[in-house]
C-alpha positions as CSV (number, residue, x, y, z in Angstrom):
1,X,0.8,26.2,-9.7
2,X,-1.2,23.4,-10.5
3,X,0.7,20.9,-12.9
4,X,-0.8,17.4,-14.9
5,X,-0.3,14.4,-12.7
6,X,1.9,12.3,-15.8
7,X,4.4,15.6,-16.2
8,X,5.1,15.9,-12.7
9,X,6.1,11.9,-12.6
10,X,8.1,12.3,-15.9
11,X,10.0,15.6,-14.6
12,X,10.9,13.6,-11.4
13,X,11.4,10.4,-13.0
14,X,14.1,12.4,-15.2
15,X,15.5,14.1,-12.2
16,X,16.0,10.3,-10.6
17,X,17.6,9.2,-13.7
18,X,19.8,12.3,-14.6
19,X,21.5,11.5,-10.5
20,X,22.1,8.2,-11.6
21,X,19.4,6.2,-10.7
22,X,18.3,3.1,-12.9
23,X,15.4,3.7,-14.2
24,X,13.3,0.9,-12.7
25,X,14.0,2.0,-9.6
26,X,13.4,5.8,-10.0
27,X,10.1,4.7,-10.8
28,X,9.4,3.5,-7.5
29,X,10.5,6.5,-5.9
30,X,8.4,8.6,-7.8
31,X,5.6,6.5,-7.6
32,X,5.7,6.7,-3.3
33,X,6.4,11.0,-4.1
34,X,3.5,11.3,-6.2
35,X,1.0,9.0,-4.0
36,X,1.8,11.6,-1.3
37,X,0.8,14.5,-3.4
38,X,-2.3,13.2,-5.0
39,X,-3.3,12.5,-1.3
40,X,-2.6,15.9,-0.5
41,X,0.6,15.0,2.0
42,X,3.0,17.6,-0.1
43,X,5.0,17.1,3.1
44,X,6.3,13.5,1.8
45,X,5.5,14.6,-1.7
46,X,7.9,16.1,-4.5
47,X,9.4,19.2,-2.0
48,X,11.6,16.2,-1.1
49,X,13.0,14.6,-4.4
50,X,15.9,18.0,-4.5
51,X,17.2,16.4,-1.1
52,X,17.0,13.2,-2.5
53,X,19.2,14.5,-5.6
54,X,21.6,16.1,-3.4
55,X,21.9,13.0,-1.3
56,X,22.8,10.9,-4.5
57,X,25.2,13.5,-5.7
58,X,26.7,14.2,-2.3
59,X,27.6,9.9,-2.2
60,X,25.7,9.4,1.3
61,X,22.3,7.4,-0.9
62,X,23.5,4.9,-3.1
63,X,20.6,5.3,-6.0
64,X,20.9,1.4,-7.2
65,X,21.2,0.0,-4.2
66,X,17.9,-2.7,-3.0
67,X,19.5,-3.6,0.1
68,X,20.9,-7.2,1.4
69,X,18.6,-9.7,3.5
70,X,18.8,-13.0,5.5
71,X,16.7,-14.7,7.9
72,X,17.7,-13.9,11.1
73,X,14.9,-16.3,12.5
74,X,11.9,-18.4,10.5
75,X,9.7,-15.0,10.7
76,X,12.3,-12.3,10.7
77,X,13.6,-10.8,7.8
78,X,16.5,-8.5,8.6
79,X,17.8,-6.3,5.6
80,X,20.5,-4.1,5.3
81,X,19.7,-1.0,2.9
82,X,23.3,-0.2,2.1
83,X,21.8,3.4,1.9
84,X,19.5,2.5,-1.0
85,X,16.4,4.7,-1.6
86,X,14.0,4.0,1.0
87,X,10.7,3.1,-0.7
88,X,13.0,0.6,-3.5
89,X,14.6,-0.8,-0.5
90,X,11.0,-1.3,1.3
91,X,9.3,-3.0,-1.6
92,X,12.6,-5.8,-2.4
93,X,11.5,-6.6,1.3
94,X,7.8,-6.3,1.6
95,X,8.4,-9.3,-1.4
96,X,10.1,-11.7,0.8
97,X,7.9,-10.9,4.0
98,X,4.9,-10.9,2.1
99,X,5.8,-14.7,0.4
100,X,6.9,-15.7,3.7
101,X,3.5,-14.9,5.9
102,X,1.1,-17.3,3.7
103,X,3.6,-19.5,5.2
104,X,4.0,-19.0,8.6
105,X,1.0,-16.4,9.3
106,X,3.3,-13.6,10.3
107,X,6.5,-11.8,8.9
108,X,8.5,-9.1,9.5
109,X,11.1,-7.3,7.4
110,X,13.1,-5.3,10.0
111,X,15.3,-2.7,8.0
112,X,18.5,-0.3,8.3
113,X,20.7,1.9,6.5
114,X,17.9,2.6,3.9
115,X,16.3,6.1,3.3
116,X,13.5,8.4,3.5
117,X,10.3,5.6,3.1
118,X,8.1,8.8,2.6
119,X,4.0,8.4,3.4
120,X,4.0,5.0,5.1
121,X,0.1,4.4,4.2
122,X,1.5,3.4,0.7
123,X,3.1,0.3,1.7
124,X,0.1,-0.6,3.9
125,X,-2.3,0.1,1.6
126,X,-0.3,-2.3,-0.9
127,X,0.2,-4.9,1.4
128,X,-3.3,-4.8,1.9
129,X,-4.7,-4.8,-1.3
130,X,-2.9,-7.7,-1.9
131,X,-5.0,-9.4,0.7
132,X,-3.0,-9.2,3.8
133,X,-2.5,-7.3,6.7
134,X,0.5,-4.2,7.2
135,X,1.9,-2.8,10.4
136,X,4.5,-0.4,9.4
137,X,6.1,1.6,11.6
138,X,9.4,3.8,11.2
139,X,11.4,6.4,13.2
140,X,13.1,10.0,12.3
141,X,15.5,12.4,13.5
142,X,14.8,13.7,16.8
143,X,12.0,16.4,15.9
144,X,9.7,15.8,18.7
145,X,9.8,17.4,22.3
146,X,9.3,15.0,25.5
147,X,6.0,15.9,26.9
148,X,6.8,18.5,29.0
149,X,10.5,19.5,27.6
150,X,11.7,21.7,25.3
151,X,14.2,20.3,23.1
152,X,13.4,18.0,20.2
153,X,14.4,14.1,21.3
154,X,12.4,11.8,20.1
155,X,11.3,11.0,16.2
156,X,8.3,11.8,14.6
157,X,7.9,7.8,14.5
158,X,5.0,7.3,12.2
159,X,3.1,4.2,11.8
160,X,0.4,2.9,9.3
161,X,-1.8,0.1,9.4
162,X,-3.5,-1.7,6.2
163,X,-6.2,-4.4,6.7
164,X,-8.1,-5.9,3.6
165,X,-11.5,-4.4,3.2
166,X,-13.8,-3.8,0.4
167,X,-14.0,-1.8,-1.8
168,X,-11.0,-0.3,-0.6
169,X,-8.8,-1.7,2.0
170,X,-8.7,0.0,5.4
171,X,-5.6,2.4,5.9
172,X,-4.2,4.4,9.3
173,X,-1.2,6.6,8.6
174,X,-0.5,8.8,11.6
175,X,2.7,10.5,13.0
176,X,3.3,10.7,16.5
177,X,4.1,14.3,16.4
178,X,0.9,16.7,15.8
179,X,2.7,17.6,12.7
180,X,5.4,16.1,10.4
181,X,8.3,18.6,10.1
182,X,8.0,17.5,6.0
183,X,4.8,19.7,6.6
184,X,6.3,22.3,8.5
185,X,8.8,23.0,5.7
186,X,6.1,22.9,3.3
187,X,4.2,25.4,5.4
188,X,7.5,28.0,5.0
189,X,7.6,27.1,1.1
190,X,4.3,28.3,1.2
191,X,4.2,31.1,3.5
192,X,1.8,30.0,5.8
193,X,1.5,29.9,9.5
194,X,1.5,26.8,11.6
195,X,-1.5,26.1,14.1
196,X,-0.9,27.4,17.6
197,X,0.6,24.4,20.0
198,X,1.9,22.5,17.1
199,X,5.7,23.7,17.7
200,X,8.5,25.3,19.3
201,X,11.5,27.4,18.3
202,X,14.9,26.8,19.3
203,X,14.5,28.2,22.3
204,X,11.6,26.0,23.2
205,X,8.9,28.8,23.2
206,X,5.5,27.9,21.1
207,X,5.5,29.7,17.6
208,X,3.7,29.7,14.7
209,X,6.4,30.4,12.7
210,X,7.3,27.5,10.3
211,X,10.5,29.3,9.5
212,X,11.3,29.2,13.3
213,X,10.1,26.0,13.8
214,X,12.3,23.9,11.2
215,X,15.0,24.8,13.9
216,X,12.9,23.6,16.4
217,X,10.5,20.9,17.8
218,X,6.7,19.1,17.1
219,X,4.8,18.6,19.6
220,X,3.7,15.1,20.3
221,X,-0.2,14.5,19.6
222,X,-2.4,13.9,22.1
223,X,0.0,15.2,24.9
224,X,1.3,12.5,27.2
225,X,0.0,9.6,25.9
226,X,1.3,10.4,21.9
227,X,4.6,11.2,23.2
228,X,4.5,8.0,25.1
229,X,3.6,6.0,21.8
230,X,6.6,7.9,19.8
231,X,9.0,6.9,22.8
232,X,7.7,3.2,22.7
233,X,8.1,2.9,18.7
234,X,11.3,4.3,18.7
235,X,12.7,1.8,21.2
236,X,10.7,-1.2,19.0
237,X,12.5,-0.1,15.8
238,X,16.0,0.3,17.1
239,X,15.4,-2.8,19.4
240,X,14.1,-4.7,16.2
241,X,16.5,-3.0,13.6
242,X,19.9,-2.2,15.3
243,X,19.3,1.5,14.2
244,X,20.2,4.9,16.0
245,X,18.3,6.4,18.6
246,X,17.0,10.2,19.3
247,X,19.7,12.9,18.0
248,X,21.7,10.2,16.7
249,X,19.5,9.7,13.9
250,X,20.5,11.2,10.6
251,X,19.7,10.9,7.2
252,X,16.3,12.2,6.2
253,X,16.2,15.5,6.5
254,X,19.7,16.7,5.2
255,X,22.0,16.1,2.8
256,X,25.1,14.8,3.8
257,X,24.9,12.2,6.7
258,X,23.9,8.9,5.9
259,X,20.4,7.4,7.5
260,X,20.9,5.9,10.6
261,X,16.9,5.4,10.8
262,X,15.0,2.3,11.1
263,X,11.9,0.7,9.5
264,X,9.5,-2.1,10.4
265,X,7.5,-3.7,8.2
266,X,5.1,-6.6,9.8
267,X,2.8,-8.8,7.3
268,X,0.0,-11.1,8.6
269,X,-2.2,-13.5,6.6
270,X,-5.3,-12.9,8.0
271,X,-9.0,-14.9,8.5
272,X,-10.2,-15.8,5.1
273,X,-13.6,-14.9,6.1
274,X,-13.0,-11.7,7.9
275,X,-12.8,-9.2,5.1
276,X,-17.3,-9.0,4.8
277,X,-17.6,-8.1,8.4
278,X,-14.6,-5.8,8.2
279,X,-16.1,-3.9,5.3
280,X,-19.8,-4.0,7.0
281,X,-18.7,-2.4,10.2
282,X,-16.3,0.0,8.7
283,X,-19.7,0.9,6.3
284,X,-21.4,0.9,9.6
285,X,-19.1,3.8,10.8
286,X,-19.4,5.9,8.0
287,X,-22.6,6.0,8.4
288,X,-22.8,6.8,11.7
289,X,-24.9,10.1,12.1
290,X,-22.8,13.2,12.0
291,X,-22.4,16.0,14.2
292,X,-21.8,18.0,11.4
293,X,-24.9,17.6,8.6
294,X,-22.5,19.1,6.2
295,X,-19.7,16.3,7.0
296,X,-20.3,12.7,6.2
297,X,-18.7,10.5,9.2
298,X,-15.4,9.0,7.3
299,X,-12.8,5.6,8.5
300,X,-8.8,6.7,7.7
301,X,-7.7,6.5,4.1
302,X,-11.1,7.7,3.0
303,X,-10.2,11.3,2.5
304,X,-6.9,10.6,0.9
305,X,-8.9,9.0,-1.6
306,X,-11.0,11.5,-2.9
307,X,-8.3,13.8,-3.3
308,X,-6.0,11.8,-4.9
309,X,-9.7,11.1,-7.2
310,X,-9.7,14.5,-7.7
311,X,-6.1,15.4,-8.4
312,X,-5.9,12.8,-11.0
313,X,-8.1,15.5,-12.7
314,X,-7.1,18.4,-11.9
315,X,-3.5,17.9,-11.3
316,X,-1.7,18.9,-8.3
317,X,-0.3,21.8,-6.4
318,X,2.9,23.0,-6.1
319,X,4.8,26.0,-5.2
320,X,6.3,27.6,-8.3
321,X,9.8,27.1,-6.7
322,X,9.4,23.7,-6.1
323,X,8.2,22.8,-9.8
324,X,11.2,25.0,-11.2
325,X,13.5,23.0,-8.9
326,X,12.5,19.9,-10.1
327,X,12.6,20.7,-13.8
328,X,16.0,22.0,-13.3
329,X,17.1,18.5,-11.9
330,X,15.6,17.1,-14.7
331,X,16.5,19.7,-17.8
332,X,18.6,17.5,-19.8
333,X,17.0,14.1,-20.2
334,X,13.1,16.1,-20.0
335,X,14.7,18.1,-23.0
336,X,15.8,14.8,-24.8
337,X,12.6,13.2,-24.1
């Protein structure tokens, strides 16, 4: 069903709030949910926000928690989330990263113990609309087979990249696994079949089943060489961030364990004159003649933006158990309202 953009956020706002969470902070959660959905990423979108309740209720996310910081050197900002929600943890340390770059040129908030940071291109794309550049990059549970194996080992280790452009800034998000498994469960809400080669079942034979392959494993993109980036960022974040590796991650896709995950958020000041060739060139590349005549040559982050253009319209789509889900969590204060 398709539902108006400012219910949705007031449902899950309510549904924050009604767990415990104050509201200031459920707004931030929210807002990284329904950024993911008006981009069309339902996979980091609301289909999460019933885990996230169940998490809060079950004791393993602490809902007011912004996490604890210190320098650990002049450029390192090492933050322990003291199982805070992800994205509320991420901006109290994009603040002190960000302050501390104009200074030095580089920063890097280096995080554990926090949750689920959802769709990573929102914290790039902030970082760099506030005129500096964003690495982020952040591991999983062990979702993703070794190229080659069968058994899931590795994370789906996303990571984004925001540099200041105009009129919009420049933004790469991209998992290391073809798929994220957020998108596989939303592929069995929905009923729909996965592509061929994008998973395995438990048993390690390619399916197409999403049902099958939520007990299964992604494959990495690209073959060899995206399972060799996954395998290098999850050894960067855990190097970086003390956090667990492979199976011994936890925390972000069930309900009881806390999140032994890590997160790495790297801010640069950039050249003051570099942001009218970067937005020349990446003009340049749009338009580059197309293979397609019917398909207009595009730079990452364009796409996302004309559907979140158009959703902020038309509203956006979810599965009719999903939105009854989320007004359920949210029935008493939505009904005070």
């Amino acid at each position: 069903m398709r539902v108006e953009v400012a219910e949705a956020r007031q449902v899950a706002r309510h549904a924050l709030i009604n767990a415990g969470t104050p509201p200031e902070l459920a707004d931030i959660q929210v807002a990284a949910l329904i950024e993911a959905e008006l981009r069309g990423v339902a996979s980091h979108g609301l289909l999460r926000l019933p885990r996230l309740v169940e998490r809060i209720r079950n004791g393993v996310t602490d809902p007011a928690a912004r996490g604890s910081g210190r320098w650990r050197s002049p450029a390192v900002w090492e933050v322990d989330g003291g199982g805070g929600l992800g994205p509320v943890v991420a901006c109290e340390a994009i603040s002190h990263v960000s302050e501390r770059a104009r200074e030095t040129g580089i920063a890097l908030a280096a995080i554990r113990h926090a949750g689920h940071l959802g769709a990573i291109g929102w914290y790039a794309e902030r970082i760099a609309s506030a005129g500096q550049i964003a690495v982020v990059v952040t591991t999983s549970e062990a979702l993703v087979h070794p190229w080659g194996g069968r058994r899931a080992l590795i994370g789906t280790n996303p990571v984004a990249i925001g540099v200041p452009a105009e009129p919009h800034p420049f933004v790469l998000d991209m998992a290391t696994g073809v798929v994220s498994m957020g998108k596989v469960h939303d592929y069995a809400n929905r009923g729909k079949a996965l592509e061929p080669g994008w998973a395995l079942d438990a048993d390690g034979t390619p399916t197409t089943d999403a049902r099958r392959a939520r007990e299964g494993a992604i494959t990495p993109f690209g073959g060899a060489k995206g399972y060799g980036l996954a395998l290098g960022f999850e050894l960067l974040v855990a190097g970086l961030t003390g956090s667990a590796l492979g199976t011994d991650v936890t925390g972000t896709l069930d309900s009881t364990k806390p999140s032994t995950k890590g997160d790495v958020i790297m801010v640069i000041q950039p050249d003051d004159g570099m942001v009218a060739p970067i937005s020349a060139y990446l003009d340049e590349i749009r338009r580059c003649p197309p293979i397609d005549e019917g398909t207009a040559v595009a730079v990452p982050g364009d796409r996302g933006r004309m559907r979140k253009a158009g959703a902020l319209v038309e509203g956006i789509e979810l599965p009719d158990e999903i939105w009854a889900a989320l007004r359920g969590l949210a029935a008493d204060e939505f009904q005070e309202s």
